[in-house]
N, CA, C and O atoms as a MOPAC input file, in Angstrom:
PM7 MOZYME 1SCF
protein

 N    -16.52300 1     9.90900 1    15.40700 1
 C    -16.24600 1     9.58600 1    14.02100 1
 C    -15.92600 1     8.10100 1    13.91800 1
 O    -15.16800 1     7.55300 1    14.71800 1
 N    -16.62800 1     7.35300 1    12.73400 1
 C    -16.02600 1     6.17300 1    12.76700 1
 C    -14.60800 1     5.75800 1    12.42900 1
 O    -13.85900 1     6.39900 1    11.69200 1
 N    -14.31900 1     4.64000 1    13.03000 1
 C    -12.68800 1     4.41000 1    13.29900 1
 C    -12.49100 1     3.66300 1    11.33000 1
 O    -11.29700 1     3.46800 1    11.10000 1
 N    -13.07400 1     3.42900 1    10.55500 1
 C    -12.99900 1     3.14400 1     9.33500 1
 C    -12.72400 1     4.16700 1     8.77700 1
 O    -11.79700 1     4.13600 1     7.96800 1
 N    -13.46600 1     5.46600 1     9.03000 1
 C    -13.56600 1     6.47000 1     7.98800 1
 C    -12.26200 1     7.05200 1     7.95400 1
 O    -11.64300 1     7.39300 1     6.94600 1
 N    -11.83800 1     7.14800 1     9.35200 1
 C    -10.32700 1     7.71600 1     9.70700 1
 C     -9.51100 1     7.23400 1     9.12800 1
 O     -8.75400 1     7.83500 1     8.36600 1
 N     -9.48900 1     5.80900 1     9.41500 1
 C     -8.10000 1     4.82800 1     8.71200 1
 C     -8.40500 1     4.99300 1     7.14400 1
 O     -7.46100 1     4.75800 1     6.39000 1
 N     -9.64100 1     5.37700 1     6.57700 1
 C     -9.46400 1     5.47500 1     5.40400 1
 C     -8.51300 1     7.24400 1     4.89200 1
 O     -7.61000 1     7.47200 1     4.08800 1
 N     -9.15900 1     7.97600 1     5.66200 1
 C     -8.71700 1     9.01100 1     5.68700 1
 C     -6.71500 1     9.58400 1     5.74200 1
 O     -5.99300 1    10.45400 1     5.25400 1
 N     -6.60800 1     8.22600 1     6.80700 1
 C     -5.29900 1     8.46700 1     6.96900 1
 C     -4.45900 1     8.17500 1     6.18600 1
 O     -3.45700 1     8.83800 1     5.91800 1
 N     -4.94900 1     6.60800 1     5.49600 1
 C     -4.36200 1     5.82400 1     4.39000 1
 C     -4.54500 1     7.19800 1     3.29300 1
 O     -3.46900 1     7.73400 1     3.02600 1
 N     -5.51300 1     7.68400 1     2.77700 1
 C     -5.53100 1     8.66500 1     1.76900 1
 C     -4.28500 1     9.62700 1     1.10800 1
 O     -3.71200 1     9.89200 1     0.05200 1
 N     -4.32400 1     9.97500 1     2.72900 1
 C     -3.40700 1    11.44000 1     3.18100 1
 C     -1.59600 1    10.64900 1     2.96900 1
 O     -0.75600 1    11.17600 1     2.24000 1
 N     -1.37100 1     9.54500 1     3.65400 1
 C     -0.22900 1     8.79400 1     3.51800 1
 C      0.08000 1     8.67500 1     1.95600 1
 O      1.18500 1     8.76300 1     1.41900 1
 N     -0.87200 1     8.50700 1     1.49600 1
 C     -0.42800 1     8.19000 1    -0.33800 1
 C     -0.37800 1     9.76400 1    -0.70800 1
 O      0.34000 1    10.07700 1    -1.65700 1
 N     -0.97100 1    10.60800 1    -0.13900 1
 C     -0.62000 1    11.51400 1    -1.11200 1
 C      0.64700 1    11.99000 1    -0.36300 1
 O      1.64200 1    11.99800 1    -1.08900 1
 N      0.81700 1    12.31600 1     0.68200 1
 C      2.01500 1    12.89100 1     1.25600 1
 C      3.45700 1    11.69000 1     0.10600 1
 O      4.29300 1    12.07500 1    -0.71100 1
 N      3.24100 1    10.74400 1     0.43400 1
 C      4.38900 1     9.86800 1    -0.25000 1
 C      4.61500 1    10.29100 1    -1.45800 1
 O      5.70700 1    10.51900 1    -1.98000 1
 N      3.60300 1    10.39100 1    -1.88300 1
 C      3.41400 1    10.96200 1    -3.77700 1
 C      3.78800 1    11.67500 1    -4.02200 1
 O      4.43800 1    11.68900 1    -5.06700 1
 N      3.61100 1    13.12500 1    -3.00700 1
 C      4.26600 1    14.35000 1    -2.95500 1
 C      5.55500 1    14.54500 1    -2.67300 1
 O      6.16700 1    15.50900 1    -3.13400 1
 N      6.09800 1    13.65900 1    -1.89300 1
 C      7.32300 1    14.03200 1    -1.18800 1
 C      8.65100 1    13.47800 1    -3.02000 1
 O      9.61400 1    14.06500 1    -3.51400 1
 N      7.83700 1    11.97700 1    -3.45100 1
 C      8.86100 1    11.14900 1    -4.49700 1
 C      8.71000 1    12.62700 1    -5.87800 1
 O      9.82800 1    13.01500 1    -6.21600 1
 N      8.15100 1    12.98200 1    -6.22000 1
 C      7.24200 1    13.87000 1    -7.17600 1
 C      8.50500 1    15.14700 1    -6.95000 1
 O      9.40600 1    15.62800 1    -7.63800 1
 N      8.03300 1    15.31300 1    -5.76200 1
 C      9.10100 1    16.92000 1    -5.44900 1
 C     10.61700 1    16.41600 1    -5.60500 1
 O     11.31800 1    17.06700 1    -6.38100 1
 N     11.02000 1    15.64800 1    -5.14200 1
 C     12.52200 1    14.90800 1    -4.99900 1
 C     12.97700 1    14.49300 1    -6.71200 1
 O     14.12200 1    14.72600 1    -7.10000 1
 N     11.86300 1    13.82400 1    -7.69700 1
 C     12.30200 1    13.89300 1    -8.83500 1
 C     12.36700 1    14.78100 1    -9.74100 1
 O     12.89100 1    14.61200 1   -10.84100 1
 N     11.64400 1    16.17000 1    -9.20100 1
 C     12.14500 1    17.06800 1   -10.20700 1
 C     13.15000 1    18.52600 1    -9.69900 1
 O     13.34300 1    19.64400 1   -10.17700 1
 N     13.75300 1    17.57100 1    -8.13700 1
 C     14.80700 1    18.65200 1    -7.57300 1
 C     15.96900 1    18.23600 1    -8.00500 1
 O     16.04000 1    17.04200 1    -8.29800 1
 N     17.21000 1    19.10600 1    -8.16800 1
 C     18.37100 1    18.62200 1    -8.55900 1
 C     19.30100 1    18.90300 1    -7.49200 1
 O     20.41500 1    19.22600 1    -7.90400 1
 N     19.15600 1    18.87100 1    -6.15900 1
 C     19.87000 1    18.40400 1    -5.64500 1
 C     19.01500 1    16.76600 1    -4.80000 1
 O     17.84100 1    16.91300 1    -4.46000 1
 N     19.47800 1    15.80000 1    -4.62100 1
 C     18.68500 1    14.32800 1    -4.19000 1
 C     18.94400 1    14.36500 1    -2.79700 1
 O     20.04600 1    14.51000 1    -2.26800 1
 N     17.45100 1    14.17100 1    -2.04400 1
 C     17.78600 1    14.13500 1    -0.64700 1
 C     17.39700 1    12.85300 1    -0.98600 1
 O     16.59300 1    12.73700 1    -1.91100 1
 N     17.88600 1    11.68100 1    -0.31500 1
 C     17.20000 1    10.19000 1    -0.38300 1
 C     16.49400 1     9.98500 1     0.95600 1
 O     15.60900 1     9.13100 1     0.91100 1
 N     16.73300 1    10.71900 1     2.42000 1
 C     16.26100 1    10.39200 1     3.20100 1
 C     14.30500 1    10.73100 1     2.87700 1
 O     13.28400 1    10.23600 1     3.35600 1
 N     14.53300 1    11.66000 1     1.97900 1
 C     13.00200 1    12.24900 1     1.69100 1
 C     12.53900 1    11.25500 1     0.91400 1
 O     11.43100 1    10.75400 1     1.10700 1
 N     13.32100 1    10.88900 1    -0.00800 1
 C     12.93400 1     9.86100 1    -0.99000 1
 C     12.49300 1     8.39300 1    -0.07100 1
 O     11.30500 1     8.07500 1    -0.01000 1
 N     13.37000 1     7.71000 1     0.49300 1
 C     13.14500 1     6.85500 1     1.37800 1
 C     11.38800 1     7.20200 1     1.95700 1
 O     10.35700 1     6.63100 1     1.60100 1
 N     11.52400 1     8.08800 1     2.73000 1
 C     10.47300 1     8.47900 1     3.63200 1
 C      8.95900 1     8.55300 1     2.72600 1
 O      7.94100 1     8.03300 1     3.18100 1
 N      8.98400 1     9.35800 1     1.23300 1
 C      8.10600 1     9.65500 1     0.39900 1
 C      7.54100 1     7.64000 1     0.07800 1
 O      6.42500 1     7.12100 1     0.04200 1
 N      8.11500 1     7.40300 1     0.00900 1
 C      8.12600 1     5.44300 1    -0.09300 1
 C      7.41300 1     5.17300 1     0.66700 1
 O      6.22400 1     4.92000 1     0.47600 1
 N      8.09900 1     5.17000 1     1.88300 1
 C      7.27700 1     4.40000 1     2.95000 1
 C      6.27300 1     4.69100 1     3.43500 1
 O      5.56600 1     4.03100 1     4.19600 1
 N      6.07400 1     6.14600 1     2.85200 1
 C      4.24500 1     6.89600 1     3.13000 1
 C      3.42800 1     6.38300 1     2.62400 1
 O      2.34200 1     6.24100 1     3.18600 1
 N      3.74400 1     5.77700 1     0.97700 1
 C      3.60100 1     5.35700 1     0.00000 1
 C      2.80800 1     4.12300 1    -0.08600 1
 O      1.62700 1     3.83200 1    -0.28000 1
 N      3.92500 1     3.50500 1     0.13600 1
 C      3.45700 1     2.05500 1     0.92300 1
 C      2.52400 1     1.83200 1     2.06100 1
 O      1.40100 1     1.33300 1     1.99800 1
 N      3.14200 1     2.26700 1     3.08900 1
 C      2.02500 1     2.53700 1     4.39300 1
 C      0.35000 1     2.25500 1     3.74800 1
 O     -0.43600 1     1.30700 1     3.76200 1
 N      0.35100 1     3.83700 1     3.13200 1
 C     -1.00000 1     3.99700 1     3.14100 1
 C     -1.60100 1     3.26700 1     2.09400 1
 O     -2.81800 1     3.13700 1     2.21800 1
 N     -0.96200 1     2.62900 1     0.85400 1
 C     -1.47900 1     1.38900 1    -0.37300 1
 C     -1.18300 1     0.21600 1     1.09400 1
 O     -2.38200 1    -0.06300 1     1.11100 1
 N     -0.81700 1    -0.33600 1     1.84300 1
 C     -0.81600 1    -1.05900 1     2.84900 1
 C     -2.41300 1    -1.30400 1     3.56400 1
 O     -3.17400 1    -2.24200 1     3.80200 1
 N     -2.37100 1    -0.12200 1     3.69300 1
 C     -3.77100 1    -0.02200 1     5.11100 1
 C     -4.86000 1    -0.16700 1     3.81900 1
 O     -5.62300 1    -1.06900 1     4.16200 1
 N     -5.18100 1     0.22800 1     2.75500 1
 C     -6.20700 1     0.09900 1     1.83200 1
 C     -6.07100 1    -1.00600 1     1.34000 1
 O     -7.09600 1    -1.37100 1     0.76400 1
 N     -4.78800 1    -2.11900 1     1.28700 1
 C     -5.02600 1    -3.31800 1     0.97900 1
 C     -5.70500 1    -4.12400 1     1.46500 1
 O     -6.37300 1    -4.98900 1     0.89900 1
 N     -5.50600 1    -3.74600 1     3.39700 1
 C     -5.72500 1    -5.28800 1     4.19700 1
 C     -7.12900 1    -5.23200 1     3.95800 1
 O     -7.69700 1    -6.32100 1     4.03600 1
 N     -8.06400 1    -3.91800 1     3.59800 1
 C     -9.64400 1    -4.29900 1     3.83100 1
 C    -10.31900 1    -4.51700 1     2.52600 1
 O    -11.51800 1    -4.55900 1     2.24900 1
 N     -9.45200 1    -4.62200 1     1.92900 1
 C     -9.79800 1    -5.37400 1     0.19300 1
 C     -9.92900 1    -7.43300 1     0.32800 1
 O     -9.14200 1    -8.27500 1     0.76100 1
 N    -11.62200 1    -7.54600 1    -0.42500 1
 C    -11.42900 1    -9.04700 1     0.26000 1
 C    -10.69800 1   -10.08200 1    -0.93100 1
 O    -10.10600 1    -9.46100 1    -1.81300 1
 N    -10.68400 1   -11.16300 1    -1.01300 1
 C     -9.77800 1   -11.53600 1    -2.11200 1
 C    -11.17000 1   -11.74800 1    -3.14400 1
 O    -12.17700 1   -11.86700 1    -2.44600 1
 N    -11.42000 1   -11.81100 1    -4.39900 1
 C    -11.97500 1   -12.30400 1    -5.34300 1
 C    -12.71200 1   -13.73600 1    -5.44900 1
 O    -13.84200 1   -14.06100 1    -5.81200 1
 N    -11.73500 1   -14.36200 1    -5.03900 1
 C    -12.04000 1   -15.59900 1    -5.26100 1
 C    -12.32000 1   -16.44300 1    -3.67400 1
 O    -11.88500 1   -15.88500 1    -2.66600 1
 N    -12.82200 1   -17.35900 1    -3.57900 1
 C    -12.54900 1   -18.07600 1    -2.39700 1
 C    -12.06400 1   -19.27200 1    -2.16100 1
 O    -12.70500 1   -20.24700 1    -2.55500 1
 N    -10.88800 1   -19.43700 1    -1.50100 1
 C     -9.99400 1   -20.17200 1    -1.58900 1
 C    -10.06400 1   -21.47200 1    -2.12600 1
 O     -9.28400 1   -21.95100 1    -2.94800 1
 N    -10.99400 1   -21.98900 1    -1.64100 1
 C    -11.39100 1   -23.63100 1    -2.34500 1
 C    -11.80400 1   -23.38200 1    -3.55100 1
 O    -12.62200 1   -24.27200 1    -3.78400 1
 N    -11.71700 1   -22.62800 1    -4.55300 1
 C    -12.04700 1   -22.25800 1    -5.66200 1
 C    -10.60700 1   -22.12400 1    -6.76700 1
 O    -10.61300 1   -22.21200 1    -7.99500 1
 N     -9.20100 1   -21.83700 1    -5.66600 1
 C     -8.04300 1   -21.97800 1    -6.31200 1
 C     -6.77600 1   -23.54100 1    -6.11700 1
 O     -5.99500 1   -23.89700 1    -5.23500 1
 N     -7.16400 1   -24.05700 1    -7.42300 1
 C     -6.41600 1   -24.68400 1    -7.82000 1
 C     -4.90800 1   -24.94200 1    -7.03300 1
 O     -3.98100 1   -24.24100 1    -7.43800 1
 N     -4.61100 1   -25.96600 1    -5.87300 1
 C     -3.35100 1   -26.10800 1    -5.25300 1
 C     -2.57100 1   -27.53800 1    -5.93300 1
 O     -2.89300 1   -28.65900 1    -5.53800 1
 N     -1.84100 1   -27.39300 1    -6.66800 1
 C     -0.45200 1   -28.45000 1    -6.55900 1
 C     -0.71900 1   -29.31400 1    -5.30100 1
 O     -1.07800 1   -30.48900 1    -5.22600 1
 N     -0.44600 1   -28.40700 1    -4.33500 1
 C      0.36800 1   -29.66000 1    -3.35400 1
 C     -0.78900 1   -30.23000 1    -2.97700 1
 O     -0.46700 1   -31.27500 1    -2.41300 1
 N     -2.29200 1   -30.09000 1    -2.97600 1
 C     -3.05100 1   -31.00300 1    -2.66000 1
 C     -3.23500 1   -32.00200 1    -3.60300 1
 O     -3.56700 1   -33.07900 1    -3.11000 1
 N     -3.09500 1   -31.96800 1    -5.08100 1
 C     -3.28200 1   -32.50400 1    -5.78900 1
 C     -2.19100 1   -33.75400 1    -5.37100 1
 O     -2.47700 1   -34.93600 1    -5.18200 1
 N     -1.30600 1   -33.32900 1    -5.31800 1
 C     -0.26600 1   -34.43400 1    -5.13400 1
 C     -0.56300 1   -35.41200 1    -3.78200 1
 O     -0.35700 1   -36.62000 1    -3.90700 1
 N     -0.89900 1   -35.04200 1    -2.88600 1
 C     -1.42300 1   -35.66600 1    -1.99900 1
 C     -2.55400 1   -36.67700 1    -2.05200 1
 O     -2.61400 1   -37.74700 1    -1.44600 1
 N     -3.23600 1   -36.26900 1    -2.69200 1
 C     -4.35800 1   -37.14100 1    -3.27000 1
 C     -3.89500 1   -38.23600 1    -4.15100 1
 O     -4.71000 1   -38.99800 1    -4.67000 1

């Protein structure tokens, strides 16, 4: 299996587990925070791993820097 499809796969599963875990915790009335904590960082994790292979829009010499300007 390719090693992309997985990490996409895993990232998937991480957002939903996180989603699931914050979701269940806000409509329980007693608050575990360690779940809450944990539902987060699944959360994150997996919006993490789907970020890094997102490329930027623009390309860099295309954005406007201050501090070079000043240098010049």
């Amino acid at each position: 299996m390719n090693i992309l499809k997985v990490k996409k796969i895993i990232s998937f599963l991480l957002i939903l587990i996180g989603a699931f875990l914050l979701i269940s915790e806000i409509a329980s009335t007693k608050k575990d925070y360690y779940l809450q904590a944990g539902g987060i960082i699944c959360l994150m994790s997996g919006v993490f791993l789907i970020n890094t292979k997102v490329t930027s829009r623009f390309p860099e010499n295309a954005i406007d820097n201050p501090e070079k300007k000043d240098k010049e």
